[in-house]
N, CA and C atoms as an extended XYZ file, in Angstrom:
540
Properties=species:S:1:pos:R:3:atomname:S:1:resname:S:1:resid:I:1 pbc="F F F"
N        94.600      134.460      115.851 N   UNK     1
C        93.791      133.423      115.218 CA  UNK     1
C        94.568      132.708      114.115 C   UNK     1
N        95.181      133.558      113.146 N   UNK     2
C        96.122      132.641      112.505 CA  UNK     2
C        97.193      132.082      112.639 C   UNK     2
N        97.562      131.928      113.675 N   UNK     3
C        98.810      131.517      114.728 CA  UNK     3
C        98.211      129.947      114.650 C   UNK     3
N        96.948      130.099      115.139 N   UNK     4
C        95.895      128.784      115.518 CA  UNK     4
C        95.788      127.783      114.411 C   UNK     4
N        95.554      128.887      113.413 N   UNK     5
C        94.811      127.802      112.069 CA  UNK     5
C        96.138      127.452      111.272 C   UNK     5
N        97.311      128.102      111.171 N   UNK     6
C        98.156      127.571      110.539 CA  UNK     6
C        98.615      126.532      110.167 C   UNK     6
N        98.871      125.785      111.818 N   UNK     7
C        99.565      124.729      112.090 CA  UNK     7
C        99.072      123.316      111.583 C   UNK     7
N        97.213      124.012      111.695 N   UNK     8
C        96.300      123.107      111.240 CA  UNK     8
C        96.399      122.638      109.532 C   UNK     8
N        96.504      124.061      108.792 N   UNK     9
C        96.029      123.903      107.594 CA  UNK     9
C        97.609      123.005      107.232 C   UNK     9
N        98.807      123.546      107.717 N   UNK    10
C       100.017      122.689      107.359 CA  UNK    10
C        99.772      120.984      107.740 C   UNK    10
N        99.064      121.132      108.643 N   UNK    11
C        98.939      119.388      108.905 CA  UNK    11
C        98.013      118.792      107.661 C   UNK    11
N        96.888      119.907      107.238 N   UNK    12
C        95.675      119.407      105.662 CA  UNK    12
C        96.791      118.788      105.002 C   UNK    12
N        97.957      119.647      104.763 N   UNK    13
C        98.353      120.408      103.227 CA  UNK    13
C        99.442      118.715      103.430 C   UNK    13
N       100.204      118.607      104.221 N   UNK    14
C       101.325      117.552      104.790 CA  UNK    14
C       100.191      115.948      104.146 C   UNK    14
N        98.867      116.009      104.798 N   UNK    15
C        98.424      114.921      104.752 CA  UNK    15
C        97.760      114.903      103.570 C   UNK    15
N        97.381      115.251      102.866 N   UNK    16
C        96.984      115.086      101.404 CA  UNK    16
C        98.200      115.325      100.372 C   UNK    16
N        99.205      115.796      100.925 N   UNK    17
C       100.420      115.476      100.149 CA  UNK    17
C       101.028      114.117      100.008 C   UNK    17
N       100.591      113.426      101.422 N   UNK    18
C       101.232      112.064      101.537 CA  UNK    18
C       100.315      110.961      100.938 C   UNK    18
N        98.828      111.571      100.681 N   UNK    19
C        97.665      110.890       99.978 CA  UNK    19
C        97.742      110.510       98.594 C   UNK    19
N        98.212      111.725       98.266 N   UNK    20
C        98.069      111.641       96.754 CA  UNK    20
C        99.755      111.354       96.162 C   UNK    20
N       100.625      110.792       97.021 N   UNK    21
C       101.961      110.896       96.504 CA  UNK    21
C       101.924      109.629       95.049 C   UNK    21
N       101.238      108.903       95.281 N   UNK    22
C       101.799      107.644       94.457 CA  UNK    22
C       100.910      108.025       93.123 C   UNK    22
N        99.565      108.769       93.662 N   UNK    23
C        98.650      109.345       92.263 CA  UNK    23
C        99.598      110.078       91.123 C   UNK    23
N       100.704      110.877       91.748 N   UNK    24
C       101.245      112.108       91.048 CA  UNK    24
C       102.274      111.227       90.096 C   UNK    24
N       102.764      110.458       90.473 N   UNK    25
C       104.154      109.794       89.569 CA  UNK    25
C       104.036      109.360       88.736 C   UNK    25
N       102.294      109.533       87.960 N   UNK    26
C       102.460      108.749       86.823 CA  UNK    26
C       102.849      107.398       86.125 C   UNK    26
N       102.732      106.367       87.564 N   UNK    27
C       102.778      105.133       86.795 CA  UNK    27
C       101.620      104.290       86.301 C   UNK    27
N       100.551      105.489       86.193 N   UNK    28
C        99.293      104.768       85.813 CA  UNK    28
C        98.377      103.893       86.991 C   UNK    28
N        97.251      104.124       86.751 N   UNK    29
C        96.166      103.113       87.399 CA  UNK    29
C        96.201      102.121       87.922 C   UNK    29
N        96.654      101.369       87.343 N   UNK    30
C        96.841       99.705       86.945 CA  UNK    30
C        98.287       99.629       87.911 C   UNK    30
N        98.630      100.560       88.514 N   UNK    31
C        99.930      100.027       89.287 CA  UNK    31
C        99.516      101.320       90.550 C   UNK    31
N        99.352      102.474       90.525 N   UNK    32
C        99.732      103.377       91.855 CA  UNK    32
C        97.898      102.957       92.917 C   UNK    32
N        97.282      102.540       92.137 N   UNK    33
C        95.500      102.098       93.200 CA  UNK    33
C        96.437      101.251       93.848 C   UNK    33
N        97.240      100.257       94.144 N   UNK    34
C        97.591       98.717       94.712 CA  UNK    34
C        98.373       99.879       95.915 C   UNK    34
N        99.150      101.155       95.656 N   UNK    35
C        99.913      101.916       96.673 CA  UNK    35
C        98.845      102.974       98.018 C   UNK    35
N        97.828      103.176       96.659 N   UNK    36
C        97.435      104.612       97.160 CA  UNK    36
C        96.271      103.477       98.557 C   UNK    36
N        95.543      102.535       98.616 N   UNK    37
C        94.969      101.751       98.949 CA  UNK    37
C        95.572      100.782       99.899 C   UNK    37
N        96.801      100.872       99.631 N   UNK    38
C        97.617      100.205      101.070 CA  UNK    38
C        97.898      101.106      102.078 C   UNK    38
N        98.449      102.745      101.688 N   UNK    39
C        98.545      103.554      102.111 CA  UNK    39
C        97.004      103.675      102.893 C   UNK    39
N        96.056      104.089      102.526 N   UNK    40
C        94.733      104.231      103.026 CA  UNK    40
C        94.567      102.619      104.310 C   UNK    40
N        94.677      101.636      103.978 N   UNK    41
C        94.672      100.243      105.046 CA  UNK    41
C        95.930      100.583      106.128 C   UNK    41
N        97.201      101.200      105.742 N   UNK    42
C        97.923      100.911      106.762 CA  UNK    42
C        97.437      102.778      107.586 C   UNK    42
N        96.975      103.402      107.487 N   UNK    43
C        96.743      104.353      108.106 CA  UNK    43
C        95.459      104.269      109.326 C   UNK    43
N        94.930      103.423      108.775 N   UNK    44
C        93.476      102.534      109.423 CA  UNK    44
C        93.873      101.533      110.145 C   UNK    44
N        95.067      101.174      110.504 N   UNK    45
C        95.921       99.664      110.860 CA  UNK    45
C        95.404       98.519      110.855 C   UNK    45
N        94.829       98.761      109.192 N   UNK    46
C        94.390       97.181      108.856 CA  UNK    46
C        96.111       96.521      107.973 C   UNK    46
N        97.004       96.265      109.130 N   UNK    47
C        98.184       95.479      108.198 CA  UNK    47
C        97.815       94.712      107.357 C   UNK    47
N        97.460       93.488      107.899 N   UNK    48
C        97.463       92.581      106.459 CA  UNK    48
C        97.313       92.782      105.146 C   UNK    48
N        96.099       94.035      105.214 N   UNK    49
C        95.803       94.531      103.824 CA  UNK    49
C        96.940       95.424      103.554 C   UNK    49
N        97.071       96.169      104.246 N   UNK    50
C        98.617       96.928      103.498 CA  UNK    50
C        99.414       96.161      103.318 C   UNK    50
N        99.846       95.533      103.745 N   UNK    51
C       100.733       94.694      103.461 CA  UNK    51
C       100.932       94.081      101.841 C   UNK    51
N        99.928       93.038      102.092 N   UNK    52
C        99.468       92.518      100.662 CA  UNK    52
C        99.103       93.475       99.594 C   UNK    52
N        98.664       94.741       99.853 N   UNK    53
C        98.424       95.630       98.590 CA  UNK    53
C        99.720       96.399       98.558 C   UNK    53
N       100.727       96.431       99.556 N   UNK    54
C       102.341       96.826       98.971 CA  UNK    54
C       102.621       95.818       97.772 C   UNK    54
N       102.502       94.382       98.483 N   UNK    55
C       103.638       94.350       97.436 CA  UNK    55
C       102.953       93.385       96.171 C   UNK    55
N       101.330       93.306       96.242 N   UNK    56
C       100.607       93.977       95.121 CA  UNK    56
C       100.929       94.896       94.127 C   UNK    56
N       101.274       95.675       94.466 N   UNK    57
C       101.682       97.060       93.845 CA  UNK    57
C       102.522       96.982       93.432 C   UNK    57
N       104.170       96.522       94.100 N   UNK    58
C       105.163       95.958       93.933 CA  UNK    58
C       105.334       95.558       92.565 C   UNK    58
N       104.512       93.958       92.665 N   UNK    59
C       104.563       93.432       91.456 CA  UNK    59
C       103.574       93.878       90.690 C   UNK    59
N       103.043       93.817       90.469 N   UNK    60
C       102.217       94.570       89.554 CA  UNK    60
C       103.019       95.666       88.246 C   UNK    60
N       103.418       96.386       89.291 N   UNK    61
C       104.103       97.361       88.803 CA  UNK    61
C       105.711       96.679       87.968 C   UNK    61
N       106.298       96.008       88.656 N   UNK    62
C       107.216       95.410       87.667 CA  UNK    62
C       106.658       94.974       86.162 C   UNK    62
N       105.694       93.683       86.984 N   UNK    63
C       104.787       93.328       85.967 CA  UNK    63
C       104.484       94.016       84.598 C   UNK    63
N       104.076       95.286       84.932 N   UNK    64
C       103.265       95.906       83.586 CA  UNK    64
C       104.626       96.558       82.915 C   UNK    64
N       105.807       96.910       83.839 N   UNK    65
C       106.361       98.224       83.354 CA  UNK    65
C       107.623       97.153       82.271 C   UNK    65
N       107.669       95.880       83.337 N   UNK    66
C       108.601       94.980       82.174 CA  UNK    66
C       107.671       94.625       80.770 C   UNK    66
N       106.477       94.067       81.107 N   UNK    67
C       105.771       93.993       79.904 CA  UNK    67
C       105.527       94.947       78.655 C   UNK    67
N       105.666       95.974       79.129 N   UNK    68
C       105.682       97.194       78.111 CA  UNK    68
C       107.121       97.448       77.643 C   UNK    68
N       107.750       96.989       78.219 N   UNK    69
C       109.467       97.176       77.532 CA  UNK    69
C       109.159       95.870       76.702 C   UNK    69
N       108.574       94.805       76.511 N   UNK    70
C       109.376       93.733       75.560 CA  UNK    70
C       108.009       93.894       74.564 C   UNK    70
N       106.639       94.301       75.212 N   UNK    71
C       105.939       93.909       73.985 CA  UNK    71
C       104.823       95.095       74.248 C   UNK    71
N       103.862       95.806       73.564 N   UNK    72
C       103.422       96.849       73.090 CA  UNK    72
C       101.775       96.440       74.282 C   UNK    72
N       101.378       95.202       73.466 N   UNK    73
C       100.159       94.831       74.137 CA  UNK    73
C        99.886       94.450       75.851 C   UNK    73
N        99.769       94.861       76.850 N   UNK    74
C        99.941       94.632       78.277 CA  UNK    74
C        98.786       94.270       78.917 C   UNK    74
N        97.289       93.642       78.086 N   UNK    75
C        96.732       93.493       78.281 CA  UNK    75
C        96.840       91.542       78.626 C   UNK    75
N        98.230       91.384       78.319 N   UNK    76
C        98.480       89.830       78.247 CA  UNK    76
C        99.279       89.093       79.208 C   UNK    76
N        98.972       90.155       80.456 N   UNK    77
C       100.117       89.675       81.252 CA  UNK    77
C       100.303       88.449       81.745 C   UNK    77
N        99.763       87.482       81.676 N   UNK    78
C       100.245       86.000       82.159 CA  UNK    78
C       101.357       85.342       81.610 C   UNK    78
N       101.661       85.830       80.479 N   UNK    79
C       103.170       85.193       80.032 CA  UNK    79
C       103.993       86.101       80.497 C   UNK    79
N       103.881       87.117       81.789 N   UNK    80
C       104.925       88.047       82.293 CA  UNK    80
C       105.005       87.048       83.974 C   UNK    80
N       106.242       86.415       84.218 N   UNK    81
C       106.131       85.827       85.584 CA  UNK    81
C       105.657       86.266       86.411 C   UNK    81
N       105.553       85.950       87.764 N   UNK    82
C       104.866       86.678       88.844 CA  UNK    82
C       105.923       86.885       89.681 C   UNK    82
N       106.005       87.678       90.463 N   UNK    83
C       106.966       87.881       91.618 CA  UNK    83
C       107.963       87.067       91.983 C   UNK    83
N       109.610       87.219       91.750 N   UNK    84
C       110.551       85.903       91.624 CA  UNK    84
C       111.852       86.738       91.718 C   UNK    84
N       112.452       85.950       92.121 N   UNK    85
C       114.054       86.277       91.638 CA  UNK    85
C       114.241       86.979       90.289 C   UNK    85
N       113.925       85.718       89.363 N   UNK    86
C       114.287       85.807       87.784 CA  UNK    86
C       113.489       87.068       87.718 C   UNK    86
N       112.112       87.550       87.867 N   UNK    87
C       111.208       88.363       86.731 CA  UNK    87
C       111.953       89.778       87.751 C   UNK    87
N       113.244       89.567       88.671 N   UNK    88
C       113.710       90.957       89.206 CA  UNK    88
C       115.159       91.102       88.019 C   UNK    88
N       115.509       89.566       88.072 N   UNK    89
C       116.610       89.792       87.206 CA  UNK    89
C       115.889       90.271       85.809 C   UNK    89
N       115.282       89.957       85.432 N   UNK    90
C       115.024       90.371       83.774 CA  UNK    90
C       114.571       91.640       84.136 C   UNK    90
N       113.935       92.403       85.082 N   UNK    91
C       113.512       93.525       85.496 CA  UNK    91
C       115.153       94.648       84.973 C   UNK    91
N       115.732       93.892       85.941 N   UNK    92
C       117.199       94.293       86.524 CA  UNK    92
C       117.822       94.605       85.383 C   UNK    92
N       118.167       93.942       83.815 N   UNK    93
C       118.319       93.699       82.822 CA  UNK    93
C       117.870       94.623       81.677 C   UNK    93
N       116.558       95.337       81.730 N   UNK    94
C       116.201       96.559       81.144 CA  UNK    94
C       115.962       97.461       81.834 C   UNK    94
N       116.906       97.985       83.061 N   UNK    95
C       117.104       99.048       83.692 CA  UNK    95
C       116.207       99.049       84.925 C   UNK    95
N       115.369       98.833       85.068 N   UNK    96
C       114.536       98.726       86.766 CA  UNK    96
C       115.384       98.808       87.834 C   UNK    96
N       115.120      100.429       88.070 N   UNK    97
C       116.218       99.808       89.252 CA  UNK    97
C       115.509       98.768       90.661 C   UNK    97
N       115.600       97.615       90.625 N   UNK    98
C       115.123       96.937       91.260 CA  UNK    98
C       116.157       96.664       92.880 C   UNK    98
N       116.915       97.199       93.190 N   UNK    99
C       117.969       97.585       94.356 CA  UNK    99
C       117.110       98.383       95.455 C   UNK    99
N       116.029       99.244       94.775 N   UNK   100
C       115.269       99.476       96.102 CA  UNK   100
C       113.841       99.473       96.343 C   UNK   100
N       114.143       97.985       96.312 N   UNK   101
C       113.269       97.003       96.748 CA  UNK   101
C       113.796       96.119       97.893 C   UNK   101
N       115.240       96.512       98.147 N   UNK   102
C       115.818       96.189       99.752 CA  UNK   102
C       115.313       96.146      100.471 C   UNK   102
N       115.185       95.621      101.638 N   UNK   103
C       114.306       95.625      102.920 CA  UNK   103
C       116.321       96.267      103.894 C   UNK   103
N       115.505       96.999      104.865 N   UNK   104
C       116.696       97.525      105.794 CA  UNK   104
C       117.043       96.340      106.426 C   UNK   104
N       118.471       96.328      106.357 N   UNK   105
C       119.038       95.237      106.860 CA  UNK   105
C       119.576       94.122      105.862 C   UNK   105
N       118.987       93.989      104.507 N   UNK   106
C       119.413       93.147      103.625 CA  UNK   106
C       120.589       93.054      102.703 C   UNK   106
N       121.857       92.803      103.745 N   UNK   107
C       123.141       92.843      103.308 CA  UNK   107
C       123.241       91.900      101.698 C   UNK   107
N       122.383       90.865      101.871 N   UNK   108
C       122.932       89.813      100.555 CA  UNK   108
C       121.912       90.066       99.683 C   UNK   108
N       121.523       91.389       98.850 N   UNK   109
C       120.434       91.237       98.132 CA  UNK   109
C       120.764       90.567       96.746 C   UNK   109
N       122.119       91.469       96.537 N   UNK   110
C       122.526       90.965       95.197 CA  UNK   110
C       122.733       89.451       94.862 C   UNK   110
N       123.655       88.984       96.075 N   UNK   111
C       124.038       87.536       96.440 CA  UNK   111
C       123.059       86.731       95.800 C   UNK   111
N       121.613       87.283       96.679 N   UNK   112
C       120.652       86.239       97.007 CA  UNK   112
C       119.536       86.367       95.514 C   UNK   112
N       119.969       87.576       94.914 N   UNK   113
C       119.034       87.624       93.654 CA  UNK   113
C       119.496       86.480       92.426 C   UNK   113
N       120.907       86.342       92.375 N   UNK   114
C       121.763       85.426       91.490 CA  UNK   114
C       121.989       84.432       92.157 C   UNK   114
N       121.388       83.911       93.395 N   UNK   115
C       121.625       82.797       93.801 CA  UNK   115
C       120.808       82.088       93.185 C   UNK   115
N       121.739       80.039       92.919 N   UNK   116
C       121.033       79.544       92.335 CA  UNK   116
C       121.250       78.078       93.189 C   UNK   116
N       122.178       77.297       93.905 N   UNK   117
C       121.982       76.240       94.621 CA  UNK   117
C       122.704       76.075       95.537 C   UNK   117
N       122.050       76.708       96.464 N   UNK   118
C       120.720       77.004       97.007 CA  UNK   118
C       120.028       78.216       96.839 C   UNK   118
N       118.641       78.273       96.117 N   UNK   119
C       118.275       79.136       95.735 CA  UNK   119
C       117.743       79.658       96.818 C   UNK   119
N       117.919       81.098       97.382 N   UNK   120
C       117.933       82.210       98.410 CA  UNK   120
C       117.389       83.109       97.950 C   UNK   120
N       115.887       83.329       98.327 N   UNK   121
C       114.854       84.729       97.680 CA  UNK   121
C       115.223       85.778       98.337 C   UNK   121
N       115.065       86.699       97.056 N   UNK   122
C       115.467       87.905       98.130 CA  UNK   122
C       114.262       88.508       98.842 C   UNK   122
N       114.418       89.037      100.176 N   UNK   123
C       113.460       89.321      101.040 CA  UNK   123
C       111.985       90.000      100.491 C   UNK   123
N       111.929       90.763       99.712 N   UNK   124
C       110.190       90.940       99.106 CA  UNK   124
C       109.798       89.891       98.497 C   UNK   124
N       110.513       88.624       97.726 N   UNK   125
C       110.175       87.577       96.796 CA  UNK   125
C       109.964       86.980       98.074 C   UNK   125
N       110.386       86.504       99.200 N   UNK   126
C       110.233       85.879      100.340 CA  UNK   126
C       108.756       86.414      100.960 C   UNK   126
N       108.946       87.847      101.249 N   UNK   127
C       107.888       87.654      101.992 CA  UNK   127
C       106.498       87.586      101.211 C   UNK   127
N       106.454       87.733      100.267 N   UNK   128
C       105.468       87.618       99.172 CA  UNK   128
C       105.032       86.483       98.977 C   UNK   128
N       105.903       85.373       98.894 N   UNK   129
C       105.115       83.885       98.894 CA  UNK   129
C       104.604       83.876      100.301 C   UNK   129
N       105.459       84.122      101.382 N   UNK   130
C       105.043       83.566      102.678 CA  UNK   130
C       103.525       84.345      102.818 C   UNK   130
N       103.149       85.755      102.282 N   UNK   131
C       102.065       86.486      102.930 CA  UNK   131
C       100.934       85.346      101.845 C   UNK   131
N       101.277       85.553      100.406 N   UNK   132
C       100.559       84.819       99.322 CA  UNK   132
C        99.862       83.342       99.639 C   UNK   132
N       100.622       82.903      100.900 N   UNK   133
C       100.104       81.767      100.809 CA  UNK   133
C        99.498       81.049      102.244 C   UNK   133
N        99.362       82.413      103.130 N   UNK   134
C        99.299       82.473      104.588 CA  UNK   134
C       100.244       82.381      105.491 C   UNK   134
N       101.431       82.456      105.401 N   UNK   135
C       102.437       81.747      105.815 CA  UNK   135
C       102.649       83.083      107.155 C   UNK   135
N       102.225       83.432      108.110 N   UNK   136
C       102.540       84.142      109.082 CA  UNK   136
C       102.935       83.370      110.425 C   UNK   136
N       103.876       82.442      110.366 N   UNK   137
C       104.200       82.354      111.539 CA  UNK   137
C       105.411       82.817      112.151 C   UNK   137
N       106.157       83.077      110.797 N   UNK   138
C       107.643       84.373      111.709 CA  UNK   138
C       107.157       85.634      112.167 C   UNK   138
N       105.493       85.966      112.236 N   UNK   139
C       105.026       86.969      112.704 CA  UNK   139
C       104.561       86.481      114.077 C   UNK   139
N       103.882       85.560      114.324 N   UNK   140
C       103.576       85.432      115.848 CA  UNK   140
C       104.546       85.726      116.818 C   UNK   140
N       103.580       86.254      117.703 N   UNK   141
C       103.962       86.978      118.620 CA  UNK   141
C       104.777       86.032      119.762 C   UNK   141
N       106.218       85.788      120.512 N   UNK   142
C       106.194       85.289      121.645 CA  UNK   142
C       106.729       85.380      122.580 C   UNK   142
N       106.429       86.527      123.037 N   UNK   143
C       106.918       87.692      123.828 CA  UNK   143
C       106.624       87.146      125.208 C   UNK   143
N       105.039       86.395      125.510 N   UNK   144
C       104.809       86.013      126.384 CA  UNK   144
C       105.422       84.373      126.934 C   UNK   144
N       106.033       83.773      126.064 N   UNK   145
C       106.175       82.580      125.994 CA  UNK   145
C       106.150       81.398      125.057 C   UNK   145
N       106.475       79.712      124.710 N   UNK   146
C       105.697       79.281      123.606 CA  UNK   146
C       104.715       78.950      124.078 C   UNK   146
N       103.797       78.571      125.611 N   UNK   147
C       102.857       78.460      125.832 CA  UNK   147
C       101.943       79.432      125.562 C   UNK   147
N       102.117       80.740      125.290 N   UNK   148
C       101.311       81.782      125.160 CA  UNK   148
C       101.141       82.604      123.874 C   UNK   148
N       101.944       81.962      122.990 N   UNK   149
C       102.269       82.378      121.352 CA  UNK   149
C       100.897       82.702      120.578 C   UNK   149
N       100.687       83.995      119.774 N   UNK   150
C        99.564       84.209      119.417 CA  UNK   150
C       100.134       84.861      118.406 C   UNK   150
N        98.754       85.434      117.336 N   UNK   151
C        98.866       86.154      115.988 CA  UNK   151
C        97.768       87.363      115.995 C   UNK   151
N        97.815       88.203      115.507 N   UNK   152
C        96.890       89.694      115.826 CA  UNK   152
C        97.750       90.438      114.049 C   UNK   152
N        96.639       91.009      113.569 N   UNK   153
C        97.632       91.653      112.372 CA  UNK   153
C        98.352       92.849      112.946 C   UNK   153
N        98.503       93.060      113.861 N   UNK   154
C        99.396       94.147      114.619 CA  UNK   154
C       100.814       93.161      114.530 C   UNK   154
N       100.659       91.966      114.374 N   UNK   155
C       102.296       91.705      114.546 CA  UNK   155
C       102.879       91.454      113.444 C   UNK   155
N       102.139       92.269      112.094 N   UNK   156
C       102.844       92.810      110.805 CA  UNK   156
C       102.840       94.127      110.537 C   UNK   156
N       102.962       94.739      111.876 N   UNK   157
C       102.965       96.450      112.259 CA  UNK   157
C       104.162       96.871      111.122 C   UNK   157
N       105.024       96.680      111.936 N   UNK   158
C       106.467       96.679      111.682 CA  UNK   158
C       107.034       96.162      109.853 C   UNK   158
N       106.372       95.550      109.148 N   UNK   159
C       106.941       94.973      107.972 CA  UNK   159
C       105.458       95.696      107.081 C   UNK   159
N       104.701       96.349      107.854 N   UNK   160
C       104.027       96.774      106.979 CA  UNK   160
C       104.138       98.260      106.374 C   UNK   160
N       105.000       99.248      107.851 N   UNK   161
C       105.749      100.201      107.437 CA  UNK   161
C       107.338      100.120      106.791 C   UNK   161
N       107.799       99.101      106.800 N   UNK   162
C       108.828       98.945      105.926 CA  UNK   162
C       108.611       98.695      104.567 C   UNK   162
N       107.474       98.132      104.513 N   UNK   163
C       106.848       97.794      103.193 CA  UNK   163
C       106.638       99.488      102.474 C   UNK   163
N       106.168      100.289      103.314 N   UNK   164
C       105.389      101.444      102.876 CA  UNK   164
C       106.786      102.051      101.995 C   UNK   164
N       107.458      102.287      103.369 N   UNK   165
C       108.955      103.139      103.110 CA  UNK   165
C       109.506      102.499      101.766 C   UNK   165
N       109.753      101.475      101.924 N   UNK   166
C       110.244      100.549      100.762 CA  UNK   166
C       109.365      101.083       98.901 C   UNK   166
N       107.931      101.082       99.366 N   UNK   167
C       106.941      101.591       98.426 CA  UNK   167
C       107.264      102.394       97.704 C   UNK   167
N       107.561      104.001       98.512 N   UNK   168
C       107.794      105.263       98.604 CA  UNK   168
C       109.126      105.154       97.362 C   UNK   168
N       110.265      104.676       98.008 N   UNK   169
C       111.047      104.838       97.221 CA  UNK   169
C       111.187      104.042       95.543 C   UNK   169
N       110.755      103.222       96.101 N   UNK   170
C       110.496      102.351       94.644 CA  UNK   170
C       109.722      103.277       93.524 C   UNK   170
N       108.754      103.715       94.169 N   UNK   171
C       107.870      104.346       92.870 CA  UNK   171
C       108.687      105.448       92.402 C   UNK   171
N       109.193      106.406       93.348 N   UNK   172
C       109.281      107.542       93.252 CA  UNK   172
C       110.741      107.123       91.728 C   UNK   172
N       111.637      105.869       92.137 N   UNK   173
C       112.047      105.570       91.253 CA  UNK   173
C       111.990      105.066       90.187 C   UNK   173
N       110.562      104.066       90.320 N   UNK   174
C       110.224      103.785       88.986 CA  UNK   174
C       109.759      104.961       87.974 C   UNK   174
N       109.370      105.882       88.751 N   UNK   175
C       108.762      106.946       88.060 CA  UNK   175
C       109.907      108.074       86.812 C   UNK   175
N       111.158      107.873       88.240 N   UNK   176
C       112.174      108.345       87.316 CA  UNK   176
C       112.409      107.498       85.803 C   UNK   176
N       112.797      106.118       86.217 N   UNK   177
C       113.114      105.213       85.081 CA  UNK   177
C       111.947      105.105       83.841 C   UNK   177
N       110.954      105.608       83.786 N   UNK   178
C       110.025      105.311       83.323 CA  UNK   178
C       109.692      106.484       82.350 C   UNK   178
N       110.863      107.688       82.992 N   UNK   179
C       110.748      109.200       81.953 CA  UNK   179
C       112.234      108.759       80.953 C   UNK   179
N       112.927      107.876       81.476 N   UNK   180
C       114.101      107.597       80.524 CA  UNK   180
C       113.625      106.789       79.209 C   UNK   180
C-alpha cells in the first residue's frame, strides 16, 4: 500500500512546491501575486492571461524594487518608467541583474538594450508592448496556409512557458539581489 501512496504524495509535495515557489522569495505582495496567478492561468491554459501576468510581474517587480533603491516612499510609482530599455538600463545600473530576463535564443540582448539608432527592444520590452497593446499577429497560426490563418490563445502556448521559465529565474534572482 505504501508503494501506492508514495508516488502520489511525492506528486502533492512536487506540486505545491511549484505553487508556492514565487510566495517563498520574499519579494513581497505587490510583485510575487502578478507570478503566483500567472502560474495558476498558465496551468489552466488560459495563455493570454499568463502571459500578461508574467510580465506584469516582470515589471512590476523592477518597478517597485528600482523605486525603493532611489527613494524610500513606493507608494509613488508613476514617476518610475514603465517597461523599456532605459528603466532595464537604470535597473542594470543599481545591480538588477536584469540579463535574465533573456528570452532563449536572444544572442543581441546587450546590443539591443544600449541600442539607440535604431532603437532595438530587447525581446520582453518587445513583447510587452506588442501583448500591451493587442498586437498578436506574430502569433497567428499559418500552418494551414494564408488563406486559412487564424488566432486561438494556444498560439501563445509556447511564449507563455518561456515566459514562466524566464519568471522562475528572474525572481529566484531578484530574490538573491534583494538580500544584498
Amino acid at each position: 500500500m505504501n508503494e501506492q501512496i508514495e508516488p502520489i504524495i511525492e506528486h502533492w509535495k512536487a506540486e505545491h512546491s511549484e505553487r508556492i515557489f514565487f510566495l517563498t522569495l520574499g519579494l513581497g505582495a505587490e510583485i510575487h501575486w502578478f507570478f503566483t496567478q500567472a502560474l495558476e492561468a498558465l496551468k489552466l491554459g488560459l495563455y493570454l492571461p499568463a502571459c500578461t501576468s508574467f510580465i506584469n510581474g516582470i515589471e512590476s517587480s523592477i518597478r517597485v524594487i528600482y523605486a525603493q533603491s532611489i527613494q524610500k516612499d513606493i507608494n509613488h510609482l508613476n514617476d518610475t518608467p514603465t517597461l523599456s530599455n532605459s528603466l532595464l538600463i537604470k535597473a542594470q545600473s543599481i545591480g538588477m541583474p536584469i540579463t535574465f530576463l533573456k528570452f532563449p535564443n536572444e544572442a543581441q540582448f546587450q546590443e539591443n538594450l544600449v541600442s539607440t539608432k535604431p532603437k532595438t527592444n530587447v525581446e520582453i520590452v518587445r513583447v510587452r508592448h506588442n501583448l500591451a497593446h493587442g498586437n498578436i499577429f506574430e502569433y497567428i497560426n499559418k500552418d494551414l496556409g494564408e488563406d486559412n490563418i487564424f488566432f486561438t490563445p494556444e498560439c501563445c502556448r509556447n511564449l507563455a512557458f518561456n515566459l514562466y521559465e524566464i519568471s522562475k529565474e528572474w525572481c529566484a534572482e531578484l530574490a538573491k539581489f534583494k538580500q544584498t
